[in-house]
C-alpha positions as CSV (number, residue, x, y, z in Angstrom):
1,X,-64.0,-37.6,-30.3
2,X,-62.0,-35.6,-28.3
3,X,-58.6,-34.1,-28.6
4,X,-54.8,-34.9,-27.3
5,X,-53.5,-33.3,-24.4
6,X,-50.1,-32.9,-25.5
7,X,-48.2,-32.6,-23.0
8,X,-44.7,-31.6,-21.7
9,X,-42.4,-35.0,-21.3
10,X,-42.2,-36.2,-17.9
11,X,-44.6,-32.8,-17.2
12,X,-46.5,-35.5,-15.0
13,X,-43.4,-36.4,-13.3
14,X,-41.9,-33.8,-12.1
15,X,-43.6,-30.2,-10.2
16,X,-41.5,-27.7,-12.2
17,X,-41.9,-29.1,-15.9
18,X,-45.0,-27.3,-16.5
19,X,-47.7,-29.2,-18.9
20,X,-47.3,-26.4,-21.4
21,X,-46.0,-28.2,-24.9
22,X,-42.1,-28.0,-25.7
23,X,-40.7,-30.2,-28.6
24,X,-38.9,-33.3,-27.2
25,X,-35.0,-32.6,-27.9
26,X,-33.2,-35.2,-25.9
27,X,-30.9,-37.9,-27.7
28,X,-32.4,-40.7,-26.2
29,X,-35.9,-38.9,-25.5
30,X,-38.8,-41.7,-25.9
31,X,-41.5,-39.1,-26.7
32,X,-39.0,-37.8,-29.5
33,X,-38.4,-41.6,-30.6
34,X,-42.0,-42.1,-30.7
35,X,-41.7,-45.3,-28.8
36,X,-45.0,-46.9,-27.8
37,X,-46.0,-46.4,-24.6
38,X,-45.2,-42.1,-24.4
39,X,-47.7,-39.9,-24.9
40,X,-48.0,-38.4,-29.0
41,X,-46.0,-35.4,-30.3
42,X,-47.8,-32.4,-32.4
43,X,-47.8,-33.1,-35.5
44,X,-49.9,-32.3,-38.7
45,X,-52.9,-34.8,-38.7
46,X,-54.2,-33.9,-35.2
47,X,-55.8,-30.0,-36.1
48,X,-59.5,-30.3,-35.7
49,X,-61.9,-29.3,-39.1
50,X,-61.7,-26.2,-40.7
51,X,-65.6,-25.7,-40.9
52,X,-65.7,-26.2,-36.7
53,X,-62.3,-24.5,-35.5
54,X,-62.8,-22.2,-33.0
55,X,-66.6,-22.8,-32.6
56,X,-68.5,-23.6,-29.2
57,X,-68.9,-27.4,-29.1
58,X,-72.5,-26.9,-29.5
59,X,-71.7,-25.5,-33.2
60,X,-72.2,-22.0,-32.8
61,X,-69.9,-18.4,-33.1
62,X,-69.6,-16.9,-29.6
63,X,-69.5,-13.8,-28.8
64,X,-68.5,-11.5,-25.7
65,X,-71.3,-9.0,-24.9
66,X,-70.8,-6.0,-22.2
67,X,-73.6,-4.0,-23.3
68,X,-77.7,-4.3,-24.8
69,X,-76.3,-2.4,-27.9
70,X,-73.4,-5.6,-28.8
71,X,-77.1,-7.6,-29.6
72,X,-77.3,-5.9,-32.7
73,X,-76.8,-7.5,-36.1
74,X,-76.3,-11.2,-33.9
75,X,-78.6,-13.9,-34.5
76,X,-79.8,-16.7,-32.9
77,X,-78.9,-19.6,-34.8
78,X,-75.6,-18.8,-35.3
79,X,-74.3,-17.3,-32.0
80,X,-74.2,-18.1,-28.3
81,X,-73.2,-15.7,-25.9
82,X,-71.1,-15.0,-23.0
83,X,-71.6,-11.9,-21.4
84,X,-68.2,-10.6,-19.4
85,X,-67.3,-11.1,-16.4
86,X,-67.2,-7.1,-15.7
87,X,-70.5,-6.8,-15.8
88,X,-72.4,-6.0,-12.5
89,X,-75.2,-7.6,-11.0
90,X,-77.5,-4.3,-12.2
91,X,-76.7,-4.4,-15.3
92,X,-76.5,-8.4,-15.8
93,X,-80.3,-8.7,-15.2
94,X,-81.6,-6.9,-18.0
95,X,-79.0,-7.7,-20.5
96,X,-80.0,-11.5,-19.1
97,X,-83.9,-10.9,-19.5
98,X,-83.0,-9.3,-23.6
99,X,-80.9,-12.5,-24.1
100,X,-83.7,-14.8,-23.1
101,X,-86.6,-12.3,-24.9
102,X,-84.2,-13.3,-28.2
103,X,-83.8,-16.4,-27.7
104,X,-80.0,-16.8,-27.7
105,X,-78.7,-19.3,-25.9
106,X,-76.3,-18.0,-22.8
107,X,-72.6,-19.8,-22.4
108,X,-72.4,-18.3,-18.6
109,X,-76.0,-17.4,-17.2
110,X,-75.3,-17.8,-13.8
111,X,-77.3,-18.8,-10.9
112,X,-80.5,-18.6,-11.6
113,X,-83.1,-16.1,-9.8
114,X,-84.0,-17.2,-6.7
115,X,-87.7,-17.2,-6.0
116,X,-88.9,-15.2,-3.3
117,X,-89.7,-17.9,0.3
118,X,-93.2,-17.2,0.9
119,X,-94.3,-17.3,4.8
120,X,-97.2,-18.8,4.1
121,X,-97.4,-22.8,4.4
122,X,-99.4,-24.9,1.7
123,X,-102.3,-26.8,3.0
124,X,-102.1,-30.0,2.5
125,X,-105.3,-32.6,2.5
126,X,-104.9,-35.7,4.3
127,X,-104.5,-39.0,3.2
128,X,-106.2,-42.0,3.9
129,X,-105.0,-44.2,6.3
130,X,-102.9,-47.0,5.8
131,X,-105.0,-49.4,7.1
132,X,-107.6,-48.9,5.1
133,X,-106.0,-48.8,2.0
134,X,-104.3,-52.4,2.9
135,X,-104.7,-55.1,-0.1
136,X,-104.9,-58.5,1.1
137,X,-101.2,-60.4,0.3
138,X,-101.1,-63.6,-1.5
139,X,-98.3,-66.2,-1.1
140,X,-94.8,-63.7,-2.5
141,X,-92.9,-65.7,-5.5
142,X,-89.8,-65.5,-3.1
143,X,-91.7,-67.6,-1.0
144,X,-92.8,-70.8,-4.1
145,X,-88.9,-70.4,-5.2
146,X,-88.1,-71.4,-1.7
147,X,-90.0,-74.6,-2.2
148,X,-89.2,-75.9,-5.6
149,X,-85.6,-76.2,-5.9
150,X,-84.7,-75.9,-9.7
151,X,-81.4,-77.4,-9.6
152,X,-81.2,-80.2,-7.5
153,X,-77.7,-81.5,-5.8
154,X,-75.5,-84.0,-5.9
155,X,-77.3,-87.6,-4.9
156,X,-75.5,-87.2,-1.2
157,X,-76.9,-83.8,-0.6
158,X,-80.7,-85.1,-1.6
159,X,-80.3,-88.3,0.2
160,X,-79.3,-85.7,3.5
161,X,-82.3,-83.9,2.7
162,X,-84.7,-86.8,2.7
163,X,-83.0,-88.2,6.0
164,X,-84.0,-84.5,7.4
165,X,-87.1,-84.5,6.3
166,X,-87.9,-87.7,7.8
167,X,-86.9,-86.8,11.3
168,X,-88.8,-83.9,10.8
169,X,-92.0,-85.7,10.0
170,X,-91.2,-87.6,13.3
């Protein structure tokens, strides 16, 4: 289930009511009257479980590494991590290649490393030609549907179609 947005009132009307929550104060405010229709207020019944607030949704503690050393004492099954943003590419690698060694699952990893294009083409063996490989058709069920007309029409449309046939036959 996921949560409210709750919203400024009239934050979707208007360009400079920002979507940041303020209490509804007006006299005749709908969202304050809690008429049906505008969107809900904060109120108590809404907060999410103790035992999951402020975990990742996949259920685990996150944590903000800049350095090999922040690994220590963190385990698997109960962290993810993030590594920061400040990190450089130099450093990111390694502290990438521990991460995975460990098994800890990565919120951020990034674009994954590129393998190197290799100027050598793959051979490729031929296949057999088409021709040979050809299966005789039989008669295609779109075909026998064509003929047999499940539902048949009113008695002036099948008496039309026997007239046609009959000048056909002709």
């Amino acid at each position: 289930m996921s949560k409210h947005a709750f919203n400024r009132q009239e934050s979707w009307r208007y360009k400079r009511v920002k979507p940041a929550w303020r209490r509804a104060r007006g006299v005749t405010s709908k969202m304050r009257k809690e008429e049906a229709g505008w969107p809900p207020k904060v109120k108590v019944g809404y907060g999410t479980a103790a035992a999951t607030r402020g975990l990742h949704p996949r259920g685990l503690q996150e944590r903000l590494i800049h350095r090999l050393s922040e690994l220590e004492g963190l385990d698997p099954k109960i962290h993810i991590i993030r590594i920061s943003a400040r990190v450089g590419e130099r450093k990111r690698l390694p502290l990438l290649e521990e991460i995975r060694h460990r098994n800890f699952h990565i919120a951020n990893p990034g674009k994954q490393e590129e393998k190197p294009v290799t100027t050598e083409e793959p051979t490729t063996e031929e296949a057999p030609s088409s021709e040979e490989t050809k299966i005789p058709s039989t008669p295609s069920d779109t075909e026998e549907a064509a003929e047999e007309d499940p539902q048949p029409g009113t008695m002036e449309e099948s008496a039309k179609d026997d007239a046609n046939e009959e000048e056909e036959d002709k």
